[in-house]
N, C-alpha and C positions, 0 to 999 in steps of 0.2 A: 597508612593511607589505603592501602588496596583490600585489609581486611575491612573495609567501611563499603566496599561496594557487593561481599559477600548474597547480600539478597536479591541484586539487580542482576548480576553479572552472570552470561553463558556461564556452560562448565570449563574447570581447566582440563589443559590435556589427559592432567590424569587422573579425573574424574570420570572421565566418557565412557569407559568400561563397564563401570560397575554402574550407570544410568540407564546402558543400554540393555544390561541383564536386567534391570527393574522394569525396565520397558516390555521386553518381552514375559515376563510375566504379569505383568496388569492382566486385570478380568478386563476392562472396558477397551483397553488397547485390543486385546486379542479379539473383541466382539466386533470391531471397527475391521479387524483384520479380516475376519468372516464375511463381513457386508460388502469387501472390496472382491473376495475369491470366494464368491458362497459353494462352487461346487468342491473347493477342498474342506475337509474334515478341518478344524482349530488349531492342534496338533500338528500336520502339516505345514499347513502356512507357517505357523509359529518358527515349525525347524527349518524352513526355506529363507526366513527373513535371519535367522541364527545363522546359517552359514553363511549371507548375503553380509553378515556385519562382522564375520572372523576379519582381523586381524587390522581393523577400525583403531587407533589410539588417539585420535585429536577429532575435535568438530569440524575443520577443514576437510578431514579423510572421511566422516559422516556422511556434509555436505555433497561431496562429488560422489561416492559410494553409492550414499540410498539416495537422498534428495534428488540428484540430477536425474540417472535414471527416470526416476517418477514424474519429475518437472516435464522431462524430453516427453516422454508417452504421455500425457495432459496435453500437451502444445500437440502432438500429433493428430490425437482423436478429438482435439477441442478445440482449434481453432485452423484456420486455413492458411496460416504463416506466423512468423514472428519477422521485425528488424531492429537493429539496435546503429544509432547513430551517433558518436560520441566523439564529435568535432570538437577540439579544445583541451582533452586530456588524453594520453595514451597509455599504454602497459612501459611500466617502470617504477622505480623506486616511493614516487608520491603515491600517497595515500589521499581519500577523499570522504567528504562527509555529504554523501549523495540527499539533497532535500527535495520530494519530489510530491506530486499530484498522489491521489488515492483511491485507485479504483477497488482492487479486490483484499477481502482481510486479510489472504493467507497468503495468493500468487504474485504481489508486487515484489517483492521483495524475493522470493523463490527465483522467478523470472530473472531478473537482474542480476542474482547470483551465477543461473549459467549464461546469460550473454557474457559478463566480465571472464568466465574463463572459458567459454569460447572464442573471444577478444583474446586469449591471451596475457590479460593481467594476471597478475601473480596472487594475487586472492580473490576469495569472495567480502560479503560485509558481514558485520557483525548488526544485525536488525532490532531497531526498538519497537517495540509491543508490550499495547497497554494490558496490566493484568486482570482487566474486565473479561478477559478473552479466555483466561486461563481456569477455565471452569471445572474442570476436573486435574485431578493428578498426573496422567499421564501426559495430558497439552503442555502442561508447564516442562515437563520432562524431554521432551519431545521439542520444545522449540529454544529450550538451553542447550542440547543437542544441536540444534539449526543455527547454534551464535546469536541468541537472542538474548539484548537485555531487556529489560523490565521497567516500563514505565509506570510509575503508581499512581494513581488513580481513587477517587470519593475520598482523598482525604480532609482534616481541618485546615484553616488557613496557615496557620504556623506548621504543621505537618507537611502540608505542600510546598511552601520554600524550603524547608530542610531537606525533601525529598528533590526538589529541582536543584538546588546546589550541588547534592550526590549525582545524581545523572550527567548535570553537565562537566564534574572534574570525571563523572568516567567516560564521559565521549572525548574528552580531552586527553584522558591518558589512553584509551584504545587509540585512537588517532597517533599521539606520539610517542609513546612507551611500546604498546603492544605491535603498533605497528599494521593497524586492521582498517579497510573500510568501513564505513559506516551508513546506514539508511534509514532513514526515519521520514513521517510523512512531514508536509508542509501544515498540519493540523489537528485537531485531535478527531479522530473516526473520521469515515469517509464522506464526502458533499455530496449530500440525498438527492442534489439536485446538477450536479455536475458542474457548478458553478465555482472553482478550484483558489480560495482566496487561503493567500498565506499566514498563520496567528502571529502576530508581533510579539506576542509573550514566546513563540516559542524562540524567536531570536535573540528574544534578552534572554531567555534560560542556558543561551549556547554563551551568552556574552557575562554571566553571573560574574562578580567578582572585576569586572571594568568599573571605574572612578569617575570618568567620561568620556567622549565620543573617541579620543584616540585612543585609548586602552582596550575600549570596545571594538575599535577596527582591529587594534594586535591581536585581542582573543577571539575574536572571530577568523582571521587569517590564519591562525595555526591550526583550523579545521577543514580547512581548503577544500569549501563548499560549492558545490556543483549543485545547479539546479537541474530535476530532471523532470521530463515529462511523459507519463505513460499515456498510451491512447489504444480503447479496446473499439474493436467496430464494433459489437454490439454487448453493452452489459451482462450480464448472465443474470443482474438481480435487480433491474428494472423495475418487474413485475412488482417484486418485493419492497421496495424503496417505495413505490406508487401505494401499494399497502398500506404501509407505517402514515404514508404522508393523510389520507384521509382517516383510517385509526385517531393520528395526533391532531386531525382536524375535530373531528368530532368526538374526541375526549383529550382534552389537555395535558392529562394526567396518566395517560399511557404509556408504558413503558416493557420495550421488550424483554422475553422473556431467555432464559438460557437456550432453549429449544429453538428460540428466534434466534439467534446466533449460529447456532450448530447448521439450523436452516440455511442463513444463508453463508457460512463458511463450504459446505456442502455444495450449494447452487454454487457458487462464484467458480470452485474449482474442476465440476465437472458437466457446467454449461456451457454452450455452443458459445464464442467467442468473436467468431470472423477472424480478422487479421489485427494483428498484438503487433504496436510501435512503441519502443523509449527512442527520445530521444535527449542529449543533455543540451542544457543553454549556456552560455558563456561562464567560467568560473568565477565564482563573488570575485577572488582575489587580484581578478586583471580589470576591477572598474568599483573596488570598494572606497581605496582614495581617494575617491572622486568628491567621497560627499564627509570628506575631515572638518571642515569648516560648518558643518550644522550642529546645532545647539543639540545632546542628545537625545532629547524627544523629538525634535523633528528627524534626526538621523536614523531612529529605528523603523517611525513611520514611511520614509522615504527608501531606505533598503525593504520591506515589504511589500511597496508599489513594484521595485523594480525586481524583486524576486520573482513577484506576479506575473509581469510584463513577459521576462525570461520563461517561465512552464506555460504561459498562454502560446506565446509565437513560439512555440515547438511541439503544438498540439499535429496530430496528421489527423485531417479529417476526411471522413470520410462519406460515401451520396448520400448514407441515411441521415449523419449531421446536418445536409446543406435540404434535404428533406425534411425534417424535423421543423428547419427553420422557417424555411418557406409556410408551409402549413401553419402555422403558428401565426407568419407575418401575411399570411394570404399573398404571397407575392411567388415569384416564378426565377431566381437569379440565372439558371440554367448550366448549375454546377453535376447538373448527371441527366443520364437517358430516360425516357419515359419506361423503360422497363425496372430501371433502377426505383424509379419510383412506385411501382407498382408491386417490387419485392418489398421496398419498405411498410409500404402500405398495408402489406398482408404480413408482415411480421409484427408493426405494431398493433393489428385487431387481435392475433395472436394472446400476445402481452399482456392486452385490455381485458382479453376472456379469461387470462390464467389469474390476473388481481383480482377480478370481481370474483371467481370459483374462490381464490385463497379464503377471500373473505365470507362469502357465502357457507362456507365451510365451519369460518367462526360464527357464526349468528349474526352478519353486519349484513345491511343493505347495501351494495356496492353501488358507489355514482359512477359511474361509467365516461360521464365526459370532464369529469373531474380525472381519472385516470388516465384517459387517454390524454388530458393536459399536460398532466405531471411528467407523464412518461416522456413529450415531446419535447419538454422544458430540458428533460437532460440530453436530449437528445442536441438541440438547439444552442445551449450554452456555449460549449465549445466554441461552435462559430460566432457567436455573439461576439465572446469574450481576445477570440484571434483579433476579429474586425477592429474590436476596440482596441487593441492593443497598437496596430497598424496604425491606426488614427494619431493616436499620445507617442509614438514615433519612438 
């Protein structure tokens, strides 16, 4: 069984050694290494990150090793706080299959890591990421190192159940065998428009192998799913998102490129932030009962709504949210200061001028109020989607 999850699966512990010396020598890793410390020589760096990882045997001792570190310094110089609110579960023996909102490619799940052991839980998770991402040799290297498994991606239709049957017995045996957290988005890639809806398929992929509604509620309880929700004050890739959205508008058939990735892996992780909130929502397994008596298609539809419900009303928003919306709905609710409004204001013209340059840059004529739309819309969602949540009760 567990040699069937060989392609998917982080490294084992005693793996990590001999990853982490391939690691430092990649050409393209050590050039990455350069751009982060350009005034040290290659060489240097290299044997700073070599002693920085003596005596590293597992991904856990990785994770807290280098990751944190790096995590802690990012949150320092890039945003103005962090808080983590995890009413519902504590540090002990349960493990958990955190399914959460998706704001950044790289820092969701990094973040999350060091809140749970500055919480005090006893591990980090083990993170799925899609292999669209893993664009070069060292990425992939690098984030099997991080407890990352491998979600597969463009393949045939028979190729993708066989592939979602493998992923979901290995969330099931990291869960209960290995004995690890686990984090994955509520989606596949992130919502361009911050509009945060949860994929029903990706529930039946955790539920693969139930008969019906009650078998599906047992194997979904053995993964004692916590819905979480991140909330950044201000995106770091906005601009970009606003990009792709009139690109996709005005050629259908556009599709980003690796460099667009790298871009905005890059932007996400060392752009301005504001203040970084998770928080979790109630756990599936103290309200999943609830809904034993529906037919299984109405029961997946209906744990979806209420997945949704739970990361909406645990959004923290913030005055440029309730600014965003205002503007958008030409209305005034009077959820922040006239100065407040007037940082946002000059932060989203900001925004507007760096989408239109991006594209100006590629040969596109920028719409400008089509930008400064878009950009509002994800600003706006959030609150939309709290309100409404509030309302359906």
């Amino acid at each position: 069984m567990t040699e069937s999850f060989d392609s998917i699966r982080p490294y084992n512990d005693d793996e990590v050694r001999e990853a982490i010396d391939s690691l430092l020598h990649d050409r393209q890793f050590s050039h990455l290494l350069k751009g982060m410390v350009p005034f040290l020589p290659v060489a240097v760096s290299r044997g700073i990150l070599r002693l920085a990882t003596i005596g590293i045997r597992s991904t856990l001792g990785f994770q807290l090793r280098f990751m944190k570190p790096i995590v802690k310094l990012i949150l320092r110089r890039c945003s103005t706080g962090h808080s983590f609110v995890h009413d519902g579960i504590a540090p002990g023996p349960e493990r958990y299959t955190f399914i959460s909102n998706h704001r950044d490619i790289v820092l969701d799940s990094a973040i999350l890591d060091l809140m749970l052991h500055d919480a005090h839980f006893p591990t980090t998770c083990e993170i799925a990421i899609g292999d669209n991402l893993l664009i070069y040799p060292w990425i992939r290297t690098l984030v099997r190192l991080n407890k990352a498994f491998i979600v597969q991606r463009s393949l045939s239709m028979r190729e993708m159940l066989k592939a979602s049957q493998t992923m979901s017995q290995y969330m099931h045996y990291a869960i209960n065998e290995k004995h690890e957290n686990i984090w994955i988005a509520q989606r596949e890639g992130r919502a361009k428009d911050s509009s945060d809806q949860t994929q029903t398929s990706l529930l039946k992929m955790l539920a693969i192998g139930a008969e019906d509604t009650a078998s599906a509620i047992q194997r979904l309880k053995e993964l004692h799913i916590v819905p979480l929700t991140i909330s950044y004050e201000y995106d770091t890739c906005d601009y970009l998102k606003a990009q792709e959205f009139q690109l996709k508008r005005d050629n259908p058939a556009w599709k980003k490129s690796k460099q667009d990735d790298l871009t905005n892996m890059r932007t996400g992780i060392f752009g301005q932030k504001g203040h970084v909130h998770y928080q979790t929502g109630r756990p599936v397994n103290e309200w999943i009962d609830a809904l034993a008596d529906l037919p299984e298609k109405e029961f997946f539809l209906e744990l979806t709504q209420r997945m949704d419900h739970e990361i909406h009303h645990s959004y923290q928003l913030y005055a440029g949210n309730y600014v965003a919306a205002d503007l958008l709905a030409g209305t005034d609710e009077g959820h922040y200061t006239p100065a407040e409004k007037v940082t946002f204001e000059n932060y989203l013209q900001k925004r507007v001028d760096l989408a239109a340059k991006g594209l100006q840059d590629a040969g596109v004529t920028p719409d400008t109020d089509f930008l400064r739309e878009r950009i509002l819309t994800m600003y706006a969602n959030p609150v939309k989607n709290k309100v409404r949540g509030r309302s359906e009760g």
